[in-house]
LUMKOL-908052 format. One line per field, with one value per residue (C-alpha): residue in one letter; x, y, z; residue number from 0. Coordinates in steps of 0.25 Angstrom, whole numbers, plus 5000, padded with zeros to 4 digits. Each point is the difference from the previous one (the first is absolute). Example, Ala and Ser with C-alpha at 12.3 -4.5 7.8 and 13.67 -1.06 7.14 Angstrom:
BEGIN
r (a / s)
east (5049 / 5006)
north (4982 / 5014)
up (5031 / 4998)
k (0 / 1)
END
This chain:
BEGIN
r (x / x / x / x / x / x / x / x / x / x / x / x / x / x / x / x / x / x / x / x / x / x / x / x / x / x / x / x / x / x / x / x / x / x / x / x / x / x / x / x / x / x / x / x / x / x / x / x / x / x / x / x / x / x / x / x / x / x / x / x / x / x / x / x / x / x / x / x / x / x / x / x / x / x / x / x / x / x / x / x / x / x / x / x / x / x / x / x / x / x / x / x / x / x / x / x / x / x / x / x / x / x / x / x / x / x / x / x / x / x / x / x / x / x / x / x / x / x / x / x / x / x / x / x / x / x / x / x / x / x / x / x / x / x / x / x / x / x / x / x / x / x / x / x / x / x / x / x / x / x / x / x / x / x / x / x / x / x / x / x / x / x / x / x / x / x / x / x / x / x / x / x / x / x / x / x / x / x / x / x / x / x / x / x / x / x / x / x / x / x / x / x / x / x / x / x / x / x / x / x / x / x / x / x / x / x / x / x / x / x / x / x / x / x / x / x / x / x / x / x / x / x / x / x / x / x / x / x / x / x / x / x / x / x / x / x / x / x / x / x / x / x / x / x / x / x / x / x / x / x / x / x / x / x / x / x / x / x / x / x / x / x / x / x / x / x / x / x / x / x / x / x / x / x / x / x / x / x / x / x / x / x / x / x / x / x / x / x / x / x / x / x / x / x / x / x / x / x / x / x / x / x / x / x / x / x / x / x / x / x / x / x / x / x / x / x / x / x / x / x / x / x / x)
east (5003 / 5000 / 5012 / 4993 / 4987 / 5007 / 5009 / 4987 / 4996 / 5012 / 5000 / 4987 / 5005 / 5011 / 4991 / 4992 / 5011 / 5003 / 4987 / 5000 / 5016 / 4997 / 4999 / 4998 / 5003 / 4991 / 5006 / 4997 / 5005 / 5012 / 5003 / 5000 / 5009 / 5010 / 4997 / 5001 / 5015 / 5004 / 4996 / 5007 / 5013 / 5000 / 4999 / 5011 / 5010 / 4998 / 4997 / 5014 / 4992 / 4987 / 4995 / 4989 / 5000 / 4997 / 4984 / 4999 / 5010 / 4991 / 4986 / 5008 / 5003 / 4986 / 4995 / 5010 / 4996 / 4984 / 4997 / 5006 / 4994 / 4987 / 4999 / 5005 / 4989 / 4990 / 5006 / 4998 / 4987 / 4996 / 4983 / 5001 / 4995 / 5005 / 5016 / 4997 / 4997 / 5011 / 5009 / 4992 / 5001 / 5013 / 5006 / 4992 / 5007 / 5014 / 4997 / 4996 / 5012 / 5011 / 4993 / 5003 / 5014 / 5003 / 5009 / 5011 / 5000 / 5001 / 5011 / 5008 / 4999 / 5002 / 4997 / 4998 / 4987 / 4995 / 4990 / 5006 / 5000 / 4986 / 4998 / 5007 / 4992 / 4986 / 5005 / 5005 / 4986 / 4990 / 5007 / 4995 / 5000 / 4989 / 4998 / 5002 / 4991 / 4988 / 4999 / 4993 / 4991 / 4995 / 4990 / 5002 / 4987 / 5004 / 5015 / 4993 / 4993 / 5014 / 5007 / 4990 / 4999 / 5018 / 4996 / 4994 / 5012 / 5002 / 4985 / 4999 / 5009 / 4997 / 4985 / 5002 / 5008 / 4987 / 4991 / 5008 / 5003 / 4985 / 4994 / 5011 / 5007 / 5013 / 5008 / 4996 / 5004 / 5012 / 5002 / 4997 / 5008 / 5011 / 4999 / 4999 / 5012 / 5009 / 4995 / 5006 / 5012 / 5001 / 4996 / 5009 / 5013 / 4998 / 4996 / 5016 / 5005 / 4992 / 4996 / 4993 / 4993 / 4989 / 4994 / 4995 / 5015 / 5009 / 4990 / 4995 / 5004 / 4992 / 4986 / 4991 / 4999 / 4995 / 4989 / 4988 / 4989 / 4992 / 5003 / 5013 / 5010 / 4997 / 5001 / 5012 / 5007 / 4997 / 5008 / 5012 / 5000 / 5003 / 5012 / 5005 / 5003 / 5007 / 4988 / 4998 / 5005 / 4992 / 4985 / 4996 / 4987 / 4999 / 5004 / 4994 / 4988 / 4998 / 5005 / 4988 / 4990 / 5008 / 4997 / 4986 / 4997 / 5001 / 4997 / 4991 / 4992 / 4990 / 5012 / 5008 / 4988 / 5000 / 5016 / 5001 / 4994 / 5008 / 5014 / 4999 / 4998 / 5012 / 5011 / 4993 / 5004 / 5016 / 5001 / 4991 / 5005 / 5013 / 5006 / 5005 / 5006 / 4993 / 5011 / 4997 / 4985 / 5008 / 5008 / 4991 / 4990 / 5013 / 5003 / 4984 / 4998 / 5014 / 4995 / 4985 / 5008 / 5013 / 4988 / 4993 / 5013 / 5003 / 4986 / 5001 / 5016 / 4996 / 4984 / 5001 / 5013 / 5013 / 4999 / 5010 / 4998 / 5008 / 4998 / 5009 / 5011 / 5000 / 5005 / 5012 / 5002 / 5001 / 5009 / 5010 / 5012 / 5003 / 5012)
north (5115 / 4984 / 5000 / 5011 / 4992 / 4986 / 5004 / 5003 / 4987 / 4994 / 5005 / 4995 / 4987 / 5000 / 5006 / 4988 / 4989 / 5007 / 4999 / 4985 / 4998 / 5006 / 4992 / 5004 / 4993 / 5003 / 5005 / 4987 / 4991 / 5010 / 4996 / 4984 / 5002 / 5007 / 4989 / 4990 / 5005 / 5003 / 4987 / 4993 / 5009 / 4994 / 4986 / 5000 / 5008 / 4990 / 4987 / 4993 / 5000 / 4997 / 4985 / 5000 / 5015 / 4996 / 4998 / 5014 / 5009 / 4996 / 5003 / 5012 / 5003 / 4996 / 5012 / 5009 / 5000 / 4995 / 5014 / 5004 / 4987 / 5001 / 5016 / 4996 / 4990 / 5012 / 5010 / 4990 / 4996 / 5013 / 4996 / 4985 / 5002 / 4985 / 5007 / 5012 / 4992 / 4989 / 5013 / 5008 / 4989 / 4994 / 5008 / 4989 / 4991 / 5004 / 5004 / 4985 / 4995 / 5006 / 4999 / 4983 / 5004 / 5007 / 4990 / 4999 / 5017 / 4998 / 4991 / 5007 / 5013 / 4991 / 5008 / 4992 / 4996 / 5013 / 4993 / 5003 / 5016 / 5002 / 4991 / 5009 / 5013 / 4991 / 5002 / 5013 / 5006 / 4990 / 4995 / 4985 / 4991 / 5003 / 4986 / 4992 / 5009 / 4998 / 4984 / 5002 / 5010 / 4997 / 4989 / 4991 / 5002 / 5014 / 4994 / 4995 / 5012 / 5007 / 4989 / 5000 / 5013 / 4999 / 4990 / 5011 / 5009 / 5001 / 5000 / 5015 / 5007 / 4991 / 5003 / 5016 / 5000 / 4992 / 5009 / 5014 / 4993 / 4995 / 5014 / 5007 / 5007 / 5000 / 5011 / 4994 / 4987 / 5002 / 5009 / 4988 / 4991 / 5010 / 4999 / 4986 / 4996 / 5010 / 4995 / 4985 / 5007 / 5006 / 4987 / 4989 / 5010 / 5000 / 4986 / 4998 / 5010 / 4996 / 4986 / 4993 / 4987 / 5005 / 4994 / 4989 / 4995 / 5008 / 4998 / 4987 / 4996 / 5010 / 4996 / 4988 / 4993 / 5005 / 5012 / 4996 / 4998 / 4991 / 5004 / 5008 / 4989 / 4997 / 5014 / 5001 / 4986 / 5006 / 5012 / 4991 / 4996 / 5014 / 5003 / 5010 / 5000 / 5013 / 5008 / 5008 / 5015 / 5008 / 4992 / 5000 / 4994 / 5013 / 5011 / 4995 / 4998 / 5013 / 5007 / 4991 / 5007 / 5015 / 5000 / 4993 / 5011 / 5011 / 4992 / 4988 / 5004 / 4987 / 4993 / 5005 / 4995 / 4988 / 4998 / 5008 / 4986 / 4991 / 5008 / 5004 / 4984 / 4996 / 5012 / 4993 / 4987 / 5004 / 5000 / 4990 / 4991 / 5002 / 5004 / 5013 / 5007 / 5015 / 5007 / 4995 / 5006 / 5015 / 4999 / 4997 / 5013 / 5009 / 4992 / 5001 / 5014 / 5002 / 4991 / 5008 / 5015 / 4994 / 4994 / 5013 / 5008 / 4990 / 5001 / 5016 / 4998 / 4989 / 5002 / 4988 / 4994 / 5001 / 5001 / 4995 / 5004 / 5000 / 5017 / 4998 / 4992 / 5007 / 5011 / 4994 / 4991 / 5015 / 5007 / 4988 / 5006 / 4992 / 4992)
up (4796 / 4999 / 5010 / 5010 / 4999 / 5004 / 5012 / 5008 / 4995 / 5003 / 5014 / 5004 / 4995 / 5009 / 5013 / 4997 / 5001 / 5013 / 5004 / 4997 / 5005 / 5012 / 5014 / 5012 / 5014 / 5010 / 5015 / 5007 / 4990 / 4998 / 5017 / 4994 / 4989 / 5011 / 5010 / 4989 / 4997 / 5015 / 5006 / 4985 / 5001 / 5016 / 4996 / 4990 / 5006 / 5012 / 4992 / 5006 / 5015 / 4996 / 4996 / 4991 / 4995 / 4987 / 4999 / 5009 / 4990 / 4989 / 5006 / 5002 / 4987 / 4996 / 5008 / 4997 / 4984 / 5003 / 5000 / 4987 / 4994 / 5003 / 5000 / 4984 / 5000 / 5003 / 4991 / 4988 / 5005 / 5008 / 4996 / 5006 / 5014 / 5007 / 4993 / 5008 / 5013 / 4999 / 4999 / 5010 / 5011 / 4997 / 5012 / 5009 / 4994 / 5002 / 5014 / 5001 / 4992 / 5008 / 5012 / 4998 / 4995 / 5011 / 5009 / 4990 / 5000 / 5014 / 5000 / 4991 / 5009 / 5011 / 5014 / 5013 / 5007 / 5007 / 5008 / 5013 / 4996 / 4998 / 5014 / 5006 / 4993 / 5004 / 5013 / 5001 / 4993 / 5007 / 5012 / 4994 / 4989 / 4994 / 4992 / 5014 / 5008 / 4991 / 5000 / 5013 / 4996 / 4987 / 5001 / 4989 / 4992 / 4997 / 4997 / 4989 / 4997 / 5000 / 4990 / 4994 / 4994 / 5000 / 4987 / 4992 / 5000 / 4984 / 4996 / 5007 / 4990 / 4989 / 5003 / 5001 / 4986 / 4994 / 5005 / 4996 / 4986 / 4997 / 5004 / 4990 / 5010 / 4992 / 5009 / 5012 / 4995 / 4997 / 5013 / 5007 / 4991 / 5003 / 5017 / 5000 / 4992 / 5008 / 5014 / 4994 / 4996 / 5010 / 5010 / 4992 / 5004 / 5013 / 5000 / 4995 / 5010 / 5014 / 4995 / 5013 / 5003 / 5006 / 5015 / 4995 / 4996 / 5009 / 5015 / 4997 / 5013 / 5007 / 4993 / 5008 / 4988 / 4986 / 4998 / 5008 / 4990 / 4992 / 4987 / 5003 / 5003 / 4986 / 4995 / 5008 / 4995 / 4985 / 5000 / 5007 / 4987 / 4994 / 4990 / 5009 / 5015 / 5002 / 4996 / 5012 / 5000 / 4997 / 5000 / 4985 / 5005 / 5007 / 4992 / 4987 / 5010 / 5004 / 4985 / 4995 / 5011 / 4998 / 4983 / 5002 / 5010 / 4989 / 4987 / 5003 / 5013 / 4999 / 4997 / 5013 / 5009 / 4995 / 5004 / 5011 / 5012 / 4991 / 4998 / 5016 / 5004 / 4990 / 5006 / 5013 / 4997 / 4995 / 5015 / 5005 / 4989 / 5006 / 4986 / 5004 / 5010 / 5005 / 4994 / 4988 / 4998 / 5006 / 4988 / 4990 / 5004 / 4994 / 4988 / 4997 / 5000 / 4993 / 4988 / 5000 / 5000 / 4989 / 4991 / 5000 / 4996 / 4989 / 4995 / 4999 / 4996 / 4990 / 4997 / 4988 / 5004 / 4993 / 4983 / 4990 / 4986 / 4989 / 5001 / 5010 / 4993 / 4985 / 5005 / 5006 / 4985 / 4992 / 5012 / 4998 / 4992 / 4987 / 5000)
k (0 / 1 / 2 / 3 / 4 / 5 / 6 / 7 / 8 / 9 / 10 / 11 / 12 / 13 / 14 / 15 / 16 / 17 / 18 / 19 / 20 / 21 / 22 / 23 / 24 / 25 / 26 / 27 / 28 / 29 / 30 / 31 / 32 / 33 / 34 / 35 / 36 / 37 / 38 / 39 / 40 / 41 / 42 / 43 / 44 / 45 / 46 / 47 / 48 / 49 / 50 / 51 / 52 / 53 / 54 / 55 / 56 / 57 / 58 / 59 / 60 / 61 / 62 / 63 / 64 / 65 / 66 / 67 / 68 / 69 / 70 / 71 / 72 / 73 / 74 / 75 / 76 / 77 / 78 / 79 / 80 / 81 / 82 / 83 / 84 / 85 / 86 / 87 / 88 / 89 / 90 / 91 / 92 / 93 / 94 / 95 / 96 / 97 / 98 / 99 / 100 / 101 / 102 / 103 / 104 / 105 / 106 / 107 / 108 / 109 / 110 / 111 / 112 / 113 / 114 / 115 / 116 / 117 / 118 / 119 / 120 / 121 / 122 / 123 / 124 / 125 / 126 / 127 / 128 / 129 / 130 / 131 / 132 / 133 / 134 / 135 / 136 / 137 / 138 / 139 / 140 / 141 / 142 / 143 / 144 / 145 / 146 / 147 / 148 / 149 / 150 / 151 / 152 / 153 / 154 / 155 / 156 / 157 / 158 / 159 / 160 / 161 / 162 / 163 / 164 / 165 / 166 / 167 / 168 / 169 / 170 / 171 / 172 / 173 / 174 / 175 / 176 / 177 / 178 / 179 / 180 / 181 / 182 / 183 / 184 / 185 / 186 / 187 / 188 / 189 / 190 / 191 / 192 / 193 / 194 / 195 / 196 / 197 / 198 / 199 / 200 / 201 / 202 / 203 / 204 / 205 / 206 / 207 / 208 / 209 / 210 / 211 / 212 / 213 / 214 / 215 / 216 / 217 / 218 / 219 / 220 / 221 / 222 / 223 / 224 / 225 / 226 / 227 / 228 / 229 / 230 / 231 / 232 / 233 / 234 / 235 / 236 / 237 / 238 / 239 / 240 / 241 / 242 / 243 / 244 / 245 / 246 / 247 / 248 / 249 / 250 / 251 / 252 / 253 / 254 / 255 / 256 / 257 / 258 / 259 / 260 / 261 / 262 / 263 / 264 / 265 / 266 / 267 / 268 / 269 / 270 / 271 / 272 / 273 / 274 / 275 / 276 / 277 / 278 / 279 / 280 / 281 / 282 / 283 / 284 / 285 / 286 / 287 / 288 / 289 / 290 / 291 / 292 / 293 / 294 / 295 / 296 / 297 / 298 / 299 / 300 / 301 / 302 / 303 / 304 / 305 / 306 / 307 / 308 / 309 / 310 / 311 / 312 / 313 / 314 / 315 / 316 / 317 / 318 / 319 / 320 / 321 / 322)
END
């Protein structure tokens, strides 16, 4: 009787250790730990071409185990609320981290400039350069206006997740979280395999000077600045534009409001701002509804991510034939 009474006892023990063991990767952070090794594998396989690879392969490896880290952090803390939200928003911070790592990844992958491509698709599509066109027509108060608003590009997804994250919305959160790290993925790949300068670089000498404005010429000279220059296709200032406008629309409406004159002014000012070519906000509309409709299927697929416990191992240690 003693031995019947302390199997369940010693079962419930053992469910409880799984409970505690157990960790789970959300669908988001899931897509950085396999950007995170992807964009690492790329850099060491071609380190031999590449100066300086060393920095960039470890924040790559940082974000490849981040996840893990921090979703340990929360498992062993799961009450302390500022855990849960380092673990919650480190996905901004990878996309951040490999998006100033990116120029060695580039390297390593090593495609030509493909300016002269999408010039040629601005042309075929709109019959102009759409970048050179509007310096005539955009007087230069609303320049600023336009460049102004390019400035807030990462406070608009940041902003959306506080907001989703503060009223407890936890699906849609992570939903979110889900979307915008596939459209970086998604968008730092195709950054390696179309990289373009931009107008601003590639028809310099088709511009009367730099953007007409007060304060733009400043905005402008700010961003030459930037650690990447062959950011162009597709428009990330877009597409993460108008995923930000699509989720707010069904689960933050006040929010979406708000967002909506100011997002509109800075996909406005890609262009007037010469950064982009019109191709390049085309291809972004694709890219942004794939990202909205694959997070929704991960979040159906995966509703709480992807959980290791140690269920899942045990079974294979009393399979494994003695030796």
């Amino acid at each position: 009787m003693e031995r019947e009474a302390s199997a369940p006892d010693s079962a419930d023990r053992e469910q409880e250790m799984d409970r505690e063991d157990g960790l789970t990767i959300r669908s988001g952070e899931l897509i950085a730990v396999i950007a995170g090794v992807l964009s690492l594998t790329i850099l060491l396989w071609n380190h031999d071409r590449v100066g300086g690879w060393q920095p960039a392969a470890l924040v790559c490896a940082t974000i490849a185990i981040s996840p893990l880290v921090l979703r340990a952090l929360h498992a062993r803390f799961a009450t302390n609320r500022y855990v849960r939200f380092c673990a919650d928003f480190g996905p901004i911070f990878y996309i951040v981290g490999l998006y100033l790592n990116l120029n060695p990844i580039l390297d390593a992958v090593n495609i030509p400039i493909a300016d002269d491509l999408l010039m040629r698709a601005d042309q075929r599509i709109f019959g102009l350069q759409p970048s050179i066109w509007l310096q005539a027509q955009v007087p230069p108060l609303l320049n600023d206006v336009l460049l102004g608003a390019y400035t807030t590009y990462f406070v608009w997804p940041l902003a959306l997740g506080l907001v989703l994250w503060f009223k407890r919305k936890e699906i849609q959160f992570d939903e979110w979280v889900t979307a915008l790290m596939f459209f970086y993925a998604v968008n730092y790949a195709l950054y390696a395999l179309v990289p373009a300068m931009g107008p601003r670089y590639f028809q310099a000498a088709f511009f009367d000077g730099p953007v007409h404005g007060y304060l733009a010429p400043q905005i402008d000279l700010m961003f030459r600045g930037s650690p990447l220059a062959r950011d162009c296709f597709p428009s990330g200032h877009t597409g993460v534009s108008l995923l930000v406008l699509a989720y707010a629309w069904r689960e933050a409406r006040r929010f979406f409001w708000i967002a909506l004159p100011i997002l509109l002014c800075l996909i406005a000012g890609t262009l007037a701002g010469r950064f982009h070519y019109g191709v390049d906000l085309l291809a972004a509309v694709p890219l942004t509804v794939t990202s909205l409709v694959v997070a929704a299927k991960l979040k159906q697929r995966l509703p709480v991510g992807m959980t290791l416990t140690r269920s899942a191992v045990l079974p294979l240690r009393r399979d494994r034939p003695s030796t």
